[in-house]
N, C-alpha and C positions, 0 to 999 in steps of 0.2 A: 161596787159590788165587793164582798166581803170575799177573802181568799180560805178556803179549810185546808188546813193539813191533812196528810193522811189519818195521823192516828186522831185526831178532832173527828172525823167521817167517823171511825172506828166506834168513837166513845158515843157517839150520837147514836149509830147505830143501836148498840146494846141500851142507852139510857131509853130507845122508845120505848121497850121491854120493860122497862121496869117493875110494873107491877106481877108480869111472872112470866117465864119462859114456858112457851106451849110447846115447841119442835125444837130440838138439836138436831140436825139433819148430815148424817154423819158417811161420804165414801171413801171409797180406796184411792189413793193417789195414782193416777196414769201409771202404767209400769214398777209399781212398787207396791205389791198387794199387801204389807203387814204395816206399811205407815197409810193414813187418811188423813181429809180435811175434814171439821166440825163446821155446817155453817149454822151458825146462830143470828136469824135477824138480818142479815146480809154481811155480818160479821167472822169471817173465818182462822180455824183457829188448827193449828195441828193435831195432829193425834198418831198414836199407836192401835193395832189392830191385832189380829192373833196371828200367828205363827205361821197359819193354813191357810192368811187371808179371811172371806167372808163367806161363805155355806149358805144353803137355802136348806140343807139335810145335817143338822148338828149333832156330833152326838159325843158321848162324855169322852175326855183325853184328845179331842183330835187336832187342837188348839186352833179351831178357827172360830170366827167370829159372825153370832147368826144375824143371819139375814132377816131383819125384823125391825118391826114396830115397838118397844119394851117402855113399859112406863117406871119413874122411876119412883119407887116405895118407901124408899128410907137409907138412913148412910149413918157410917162409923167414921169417927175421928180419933186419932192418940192427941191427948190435951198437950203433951209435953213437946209436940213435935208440929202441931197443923192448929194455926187459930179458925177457928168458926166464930164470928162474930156475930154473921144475921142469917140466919136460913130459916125457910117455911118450911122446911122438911124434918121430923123426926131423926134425930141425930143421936147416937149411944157412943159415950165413949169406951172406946177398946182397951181392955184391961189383957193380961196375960194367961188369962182362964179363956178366951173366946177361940172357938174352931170352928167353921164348916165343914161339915159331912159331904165327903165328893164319891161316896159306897153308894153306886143304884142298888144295890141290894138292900140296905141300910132302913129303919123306919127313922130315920131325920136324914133323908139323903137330900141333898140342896136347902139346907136349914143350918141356922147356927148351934153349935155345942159347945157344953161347956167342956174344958178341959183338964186333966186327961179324958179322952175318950178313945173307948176300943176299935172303933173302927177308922179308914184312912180317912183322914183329914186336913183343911190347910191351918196354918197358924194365923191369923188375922191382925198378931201382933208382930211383924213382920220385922227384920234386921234392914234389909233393902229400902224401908220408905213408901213402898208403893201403896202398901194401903193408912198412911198418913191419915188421907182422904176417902175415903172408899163408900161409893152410893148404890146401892143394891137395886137392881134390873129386877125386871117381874119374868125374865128368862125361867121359862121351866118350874114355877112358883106353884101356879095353883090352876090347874091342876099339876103334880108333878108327873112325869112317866122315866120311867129305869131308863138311862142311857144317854138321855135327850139333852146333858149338859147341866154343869153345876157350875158356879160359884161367877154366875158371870155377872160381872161390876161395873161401873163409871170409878175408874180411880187414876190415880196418880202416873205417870210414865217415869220410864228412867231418862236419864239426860240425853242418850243415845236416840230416845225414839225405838228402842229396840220393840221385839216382836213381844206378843203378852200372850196367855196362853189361851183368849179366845175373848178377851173382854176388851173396853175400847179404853185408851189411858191419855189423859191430858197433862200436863204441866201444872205445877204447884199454883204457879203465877195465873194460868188461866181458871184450875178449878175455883180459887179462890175469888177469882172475880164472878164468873156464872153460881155460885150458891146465892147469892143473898134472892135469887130471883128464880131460883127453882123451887119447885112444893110437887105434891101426889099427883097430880094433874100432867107433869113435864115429860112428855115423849121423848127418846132418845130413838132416834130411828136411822136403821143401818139400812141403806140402798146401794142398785149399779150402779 
C-alpha cells in the first residue's frame, strides 16, 4: 500500500476541485474570534476575520464580519505586485484612480469610484498589500440598503493574521493557489 504525506492528501484534496470551487466554508477559530479556518474540499486553510468577529446584524464601521452565504463577483489585482495567471473570474487591474464609496448616504455607496472623489472612500491601491488580491463578495451588492456594510472582500491578510475590518483575508500563497479554480458561481460562506 502506497504511503501519502500530508501535504500529497492536501494537494489531492484541492486537485478533485479542479474544474471549480463551489463552497469556501469559512469559521472562527475556537477562542480567537478575529482569526478563522477556510475549509476548501477538506482542505483547510487559515484566514483573517474582522475586528468584531462574525455578526448575523452587520452594519457599516462595526468591523465584523457577516454571517453569510456571499457569492463571489469578480476581483482586482495590482500587476506590479500579485500575478494572476488562470482565474474564471473577471479580474480589473487596479490602477491609482480606483475607490470604493463606504458613504450609506452616497448614490455609489458600496461600488467602485473613480478617483478623487468627494465622498469617504477606501483607496484600492493600497501601501499595506492587502488588496494585491482583492475579490469582491456580493455583500450588500444588489440590492444595497444605507448602513448594512461596504467594501467587504476575499483578499490578502497581513503576515500577523491580524484582524480586518469585517472582510475575510487569506495569504498570498493560499489566494494564489484557490483562484485558478474560482468563477461567479463560488460561495464564500461564513458560519458558527
Amino acid at each position: 500500500m502506497r504511503s501519502y504525506s500530508k501535504k500529497h492528501e492536501r494537494n489531492e484534496a484541492v486537485a478533485k476541485n479542479r474544474k471549480s470551487l463551489r463552497i469556501l466554508t469559512v469559521r472562527a477559530r475556537p477562542g480567537h474570534p478575529t482569526q478563522g479556518f477556510m475549509n476548501v474540499g477538506g482542505t483547510v486553510f487559515f484566514c483573517a476575520l474582522g475586528r468584531g468577529g462574525i455578526t448575523a446584524n452587520k452594519r457599516e464601521g462595526d468591523g465584523r464580519t457577516p454571517l453569510a452565504a456571499m457569492r463571489i463577483l469578480s476581483g482586482y489585482f495590482r500587476r506590479d505586485q500579485f500575478t494572476v495567471n488562470r482565474t474564471r473570474l473577471p479580474m480589473r487591474e487596479i490602477d491609482a484612480a480606483l475607490g470604493w464609496c463606504e458613504v450609506p448616504g452616497d448614490r455609489n455607496y458600496n461600488r467602485p469610484v473613480r478617483l478623487p472623489y468627494a465622498a469617504s472612500h477606501e483607496y484600492m491601491r493600497r501601501n499595506d498589500r492587502l488588496y494585491d488580491a482583492c475579490l469582491v463578495l456580493d455583500w450588500n451588492i444588489s440590492p444595497r440598503r444605507r448602513g448594512r456594510g461596504s467594501a467587504i472582500f476575499f483578499h490578502l491578510a497581513r503576515p500577523d493574521f491580524s484582524p480586518t475590518q469585517g472582510c475575510v483575508a487569506v495569504s498570498a500563497r493560499t489566494m494564489a493557489r484557490l483562484l485558478p479554480y474560482l468563477n461567479e458561481r463560488t460561495v464564500l460562506k461564513v458560519v458558527r
